[in-house]
C-alpha positions in Angstrom: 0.0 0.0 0.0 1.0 3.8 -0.7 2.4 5.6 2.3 -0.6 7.9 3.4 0.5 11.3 2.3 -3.0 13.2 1.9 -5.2 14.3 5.0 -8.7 12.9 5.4 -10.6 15.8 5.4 -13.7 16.2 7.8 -16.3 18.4 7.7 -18.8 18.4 10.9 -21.9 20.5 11.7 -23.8 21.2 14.9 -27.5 20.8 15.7 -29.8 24.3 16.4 -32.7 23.8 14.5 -33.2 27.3 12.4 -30.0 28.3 13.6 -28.5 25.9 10.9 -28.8 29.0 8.6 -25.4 29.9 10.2 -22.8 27.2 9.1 -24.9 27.4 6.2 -24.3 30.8 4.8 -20.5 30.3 6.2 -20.1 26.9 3.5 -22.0 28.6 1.3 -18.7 31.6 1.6 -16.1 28.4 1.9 -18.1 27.2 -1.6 -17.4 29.8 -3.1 -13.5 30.4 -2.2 -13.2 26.6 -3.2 -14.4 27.6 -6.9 -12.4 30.8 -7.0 -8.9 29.2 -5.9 -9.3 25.6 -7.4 -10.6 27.2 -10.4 -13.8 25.6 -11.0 -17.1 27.3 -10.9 -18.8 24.0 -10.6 -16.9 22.9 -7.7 -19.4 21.6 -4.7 -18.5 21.1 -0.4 -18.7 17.4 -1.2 -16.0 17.4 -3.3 -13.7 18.7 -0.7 -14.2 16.2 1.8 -13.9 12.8 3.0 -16.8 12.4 5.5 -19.4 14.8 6.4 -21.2 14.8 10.0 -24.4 16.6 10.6 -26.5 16.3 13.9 -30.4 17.6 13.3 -30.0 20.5 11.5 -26.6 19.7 10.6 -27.8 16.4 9.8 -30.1 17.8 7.4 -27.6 20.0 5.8 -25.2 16.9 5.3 -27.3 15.2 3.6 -28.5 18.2 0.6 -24.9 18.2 0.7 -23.8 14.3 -0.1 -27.0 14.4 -2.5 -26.5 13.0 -5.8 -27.7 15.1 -9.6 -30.7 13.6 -10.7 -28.9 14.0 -14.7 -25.5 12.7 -13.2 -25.1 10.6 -10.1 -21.9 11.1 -9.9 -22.1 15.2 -9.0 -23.6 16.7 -6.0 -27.2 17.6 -6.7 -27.4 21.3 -4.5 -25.1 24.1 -4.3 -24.1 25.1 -0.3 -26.6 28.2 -1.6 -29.5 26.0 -2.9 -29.1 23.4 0.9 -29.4 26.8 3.2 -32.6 28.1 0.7 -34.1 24.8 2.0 -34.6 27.1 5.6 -35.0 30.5 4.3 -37.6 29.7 1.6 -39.2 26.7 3.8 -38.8 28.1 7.5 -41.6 29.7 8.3 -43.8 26.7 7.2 -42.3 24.0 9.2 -41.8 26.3 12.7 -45.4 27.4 11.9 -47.8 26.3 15.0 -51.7 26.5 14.5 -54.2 27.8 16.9 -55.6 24.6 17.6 -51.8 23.1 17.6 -50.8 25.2 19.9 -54.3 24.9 22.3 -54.0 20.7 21.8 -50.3 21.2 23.0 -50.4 23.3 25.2 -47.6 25.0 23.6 -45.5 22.3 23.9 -46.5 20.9 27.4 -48.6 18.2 26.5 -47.6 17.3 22.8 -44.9 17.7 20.4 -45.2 22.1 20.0 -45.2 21.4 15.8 -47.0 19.1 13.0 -43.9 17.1 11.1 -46.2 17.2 8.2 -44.6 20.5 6.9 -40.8 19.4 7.4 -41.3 15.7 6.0 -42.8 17.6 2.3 -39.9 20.1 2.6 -37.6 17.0 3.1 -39.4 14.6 0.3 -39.1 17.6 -2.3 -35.5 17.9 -2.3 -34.6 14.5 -1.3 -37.5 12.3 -2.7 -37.1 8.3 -2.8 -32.9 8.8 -2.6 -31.5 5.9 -0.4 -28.7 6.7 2.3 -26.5 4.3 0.4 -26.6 6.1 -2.7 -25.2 9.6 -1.2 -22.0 10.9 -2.9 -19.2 10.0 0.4 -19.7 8.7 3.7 -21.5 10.0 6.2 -22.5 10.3 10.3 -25.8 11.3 10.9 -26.8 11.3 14.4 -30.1 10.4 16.5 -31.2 8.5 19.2 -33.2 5.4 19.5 -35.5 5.3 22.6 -36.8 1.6 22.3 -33.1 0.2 22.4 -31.7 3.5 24.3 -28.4 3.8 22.2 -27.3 6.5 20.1 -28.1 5.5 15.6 -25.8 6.9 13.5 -26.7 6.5 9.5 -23.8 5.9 7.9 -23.7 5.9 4.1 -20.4 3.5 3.8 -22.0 1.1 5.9 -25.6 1.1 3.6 -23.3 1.1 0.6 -22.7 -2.7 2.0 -25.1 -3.8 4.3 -29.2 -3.3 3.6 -29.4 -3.4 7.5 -27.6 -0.2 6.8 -29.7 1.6 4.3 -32.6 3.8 5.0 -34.5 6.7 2.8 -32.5 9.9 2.7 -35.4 11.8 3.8 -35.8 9.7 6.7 -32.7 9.8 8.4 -32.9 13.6 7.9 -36.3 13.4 9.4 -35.0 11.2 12.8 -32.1 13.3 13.2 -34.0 16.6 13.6 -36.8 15.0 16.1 -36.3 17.3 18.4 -38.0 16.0 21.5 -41.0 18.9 22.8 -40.8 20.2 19.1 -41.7 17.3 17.1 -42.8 13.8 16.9 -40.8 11.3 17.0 -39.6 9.8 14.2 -40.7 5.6 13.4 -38.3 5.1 10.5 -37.5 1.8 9.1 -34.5 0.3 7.6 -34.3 -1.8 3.9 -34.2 -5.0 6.2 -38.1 -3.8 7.5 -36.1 -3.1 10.9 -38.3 -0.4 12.4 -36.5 2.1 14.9 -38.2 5.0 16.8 -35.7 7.8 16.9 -35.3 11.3 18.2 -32.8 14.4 17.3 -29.2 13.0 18.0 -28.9 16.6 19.6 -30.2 14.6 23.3 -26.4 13.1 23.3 -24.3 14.4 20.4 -25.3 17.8 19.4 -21.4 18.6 18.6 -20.8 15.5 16.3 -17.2 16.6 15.7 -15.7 13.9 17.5 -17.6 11.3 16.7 -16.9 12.1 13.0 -13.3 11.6 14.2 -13.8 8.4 16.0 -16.0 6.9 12.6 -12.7 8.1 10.2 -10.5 6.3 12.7 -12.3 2.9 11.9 -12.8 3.7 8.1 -10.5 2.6 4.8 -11.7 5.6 2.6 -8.6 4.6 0.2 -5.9 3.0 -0.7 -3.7 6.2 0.8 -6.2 7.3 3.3 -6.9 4.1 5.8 -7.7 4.3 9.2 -6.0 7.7 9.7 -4.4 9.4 12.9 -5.6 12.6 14.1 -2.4 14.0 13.0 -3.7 12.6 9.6 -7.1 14.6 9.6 -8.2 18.1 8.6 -11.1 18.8 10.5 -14.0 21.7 10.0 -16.8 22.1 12.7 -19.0 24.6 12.6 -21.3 25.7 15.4 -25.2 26.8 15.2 -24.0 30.1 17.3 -24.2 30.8 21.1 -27.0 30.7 22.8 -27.5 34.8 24.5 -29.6 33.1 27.7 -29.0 33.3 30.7 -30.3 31.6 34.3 -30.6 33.9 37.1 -30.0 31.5 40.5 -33.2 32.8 42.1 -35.6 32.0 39.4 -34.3 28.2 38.9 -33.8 27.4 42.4 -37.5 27.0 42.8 -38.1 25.4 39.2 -39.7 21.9 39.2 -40.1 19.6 36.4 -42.2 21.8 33.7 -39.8 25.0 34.2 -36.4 22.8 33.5 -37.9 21.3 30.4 -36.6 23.9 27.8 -33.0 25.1 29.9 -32.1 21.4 30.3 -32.5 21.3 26.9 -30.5 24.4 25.9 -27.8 23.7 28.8 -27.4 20.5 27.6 -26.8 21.2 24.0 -24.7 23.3 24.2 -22.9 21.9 26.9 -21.9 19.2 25.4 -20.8 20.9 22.3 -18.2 23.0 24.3 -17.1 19.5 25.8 -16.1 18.4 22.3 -14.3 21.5 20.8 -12.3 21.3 24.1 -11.1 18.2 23.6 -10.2 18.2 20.1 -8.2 21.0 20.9 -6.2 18.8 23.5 -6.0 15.9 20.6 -5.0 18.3 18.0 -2.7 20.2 20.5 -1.2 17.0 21.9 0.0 15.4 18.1 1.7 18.9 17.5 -1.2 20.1 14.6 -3.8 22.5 15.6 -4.0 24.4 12.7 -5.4 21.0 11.3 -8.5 21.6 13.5 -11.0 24.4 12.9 -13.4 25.3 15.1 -16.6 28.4 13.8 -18.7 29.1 15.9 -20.7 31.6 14.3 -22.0 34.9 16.2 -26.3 35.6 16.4 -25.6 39.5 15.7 -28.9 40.7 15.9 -31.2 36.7 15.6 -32.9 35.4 18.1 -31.7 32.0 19.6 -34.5 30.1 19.9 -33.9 27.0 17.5 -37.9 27.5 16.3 -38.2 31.3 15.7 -38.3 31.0 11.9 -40.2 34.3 11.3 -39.1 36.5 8.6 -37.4 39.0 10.8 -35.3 36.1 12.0 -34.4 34.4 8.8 -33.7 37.9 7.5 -31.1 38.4 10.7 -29.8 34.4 10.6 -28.8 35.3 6.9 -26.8 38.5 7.7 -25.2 37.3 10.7 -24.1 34.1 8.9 -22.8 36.0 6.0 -21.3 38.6 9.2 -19.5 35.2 10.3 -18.4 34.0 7.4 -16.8 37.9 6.8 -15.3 37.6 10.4 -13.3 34.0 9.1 -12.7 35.2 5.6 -8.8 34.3 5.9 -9.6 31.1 8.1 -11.4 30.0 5.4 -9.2 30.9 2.7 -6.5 28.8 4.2 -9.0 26.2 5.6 -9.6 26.4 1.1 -6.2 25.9 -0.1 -5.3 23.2 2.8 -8.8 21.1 1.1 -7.6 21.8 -2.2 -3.9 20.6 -1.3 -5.3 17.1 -0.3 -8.1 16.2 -3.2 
């Protein structure tokens, strides 16, 4: 075998629900440096990585990316601009809660706070009948399964060669963004008939950086690129932005049950994403390469937070502050560009 002289290059993207519009708008910036230094206007994200790792929103986004063209099967089917128009020009209709919704609900309380109907027809009209083991390069798409209480990952090189593997596209999109208080679970089932009830892969993973790491360590993605160190890796994760809430110690003291519902949530999500950028930072710091490891976590500028508030005002401020971000990391990107390049 060759000696391994090429980096395995990992992309990773963090769950937030609307928020996705963030690492969005900042591939939809590394896109376009990719096509201006590699000179090729048709050049896609796909093509510049090795795996791709998306939890719920990310998840969703990884998938539009890995996406194969309807006319050529071998070419990514969505620009980065055409995957983040899936939540600017869909948005509003899948965070959209009716009265009667919101009265059966009780906002939440009682029942899952939004219909799925909405998100599964925005996620059957760009991804259709397309099988997991048909997408463009492996994959880590992240949920939970609460029958067998383990964390599901879909993984694309495992469909490729096992049917147990293989689900709809649209359905492991769906799973991973079943965002427990928010929508319904998700009852997806496998090419083998296997049935799994699954919920966002946010609940355990919302970061799924290192996970991504841990799949590439097991993987053979060619003949010079198998089983790679870290100090063989390139890794981009990109964040869904910082939440700007706060708990003030005399309000939660008193909280029961109903009141920690939604801060558990949020302090767990991000929580554990912090726990993962810190210690890929130790990993990358440790094998002497942390410029191989790139952490954006885009700013919310002027947005609101909350992972459902998909009203114009907000998609209008999710837009600017992801193309802010992407501004803010213009040279990180640039040489985050020409390391991708470096290692087709």
């Amino acid at each position: 075998m060759s000696e391994n002289t090429k980096l395995t290059r990992i992309l990773s993207i963090d769950g937030g629900g609307i928020r996705g519009i963030l690492p969005g708008q900042i591939l939809v910036k590394l896109e376009e440096k990719l096509q201006e230094l590699d000179k090729n206007k048709n050049a896609r994200i796909a093509d510049y990585f090795d795996l791709i790792a998306g939890t719920s929103t990310g998840g969703i986004l990884t998938c539009m990316y890995l996406s194969p063209s309807e006319e050529d099967p071998a070419r990514p089917r969505f620009t980065a601009q055409k995957a983040v128009d899936l939540y600017l020009d869909r948005g509003d209709e899948i965070f959209d809660i009716s009265f009667w919704q919101k009265v059966r609900s009780g906002a939440g309380i009682t029942d899952e706070k939004y219909s799925e109907k909405e998100l599964e027809e925005a996620l059957d009209d760009y991804l259709g009948e397309m099988k997991l083991s048909e997408l463009l390069k492996p994959c880590l798409v992240t949920s939970y399964d609460i029958k067998r209480r383990k964390g599901h990952f879909f993984r694309s090189h495992k469909a490729k060669v096992d049917v147990s593997y293989d689900f709809l596209v649209k359905e492991a999109a769906r799973a991973t963004s079943a965002a427990p208080t928010y929508f319904e679970v998700a009852r997806v089932k496998a090419m083998d008939k296997q049935v799994y009830p699954l919920i966002d892969g946010g609940v355990f993973v919302n970061n799924p950086t290192l996970c991504a790491y841990s799949e590439a360590r097991t993987w053979k993605f060619d003949d010079y690129r198998e089983r790679p160190m870290a100090a063989n890796m390139a890794i981009l994760s990109i964040g869904t932005g910082g939440t700007d809430k706060s708990y003030e110690y005399k309000k939660a003291k008193d909280w029961g049950a109903l009141q920690w519902i939604a801060p558990i949530i949020d302090i767990m999500m991000s929580g554990v994403a912090e726990t993962v950028d810190y210690q890929l930072r130790q990993i990358y710091d440790a094998v002497g390469k942390p410029d191989q490891y790139i952490r954006i976590d885009p700013e919310l500028g002027n947005a609101n937070s909350d992972m459902d508030d998909a009203s114009m005002k907000n998609l209008k401020a999710l837009k600017e502050a992801g193309e802010k971000s992407a501004g803010k990391h213009e040279e990180e990107l640039t040489r985050l560009a020409e390391m991708l390049i470096a290692n087709k």
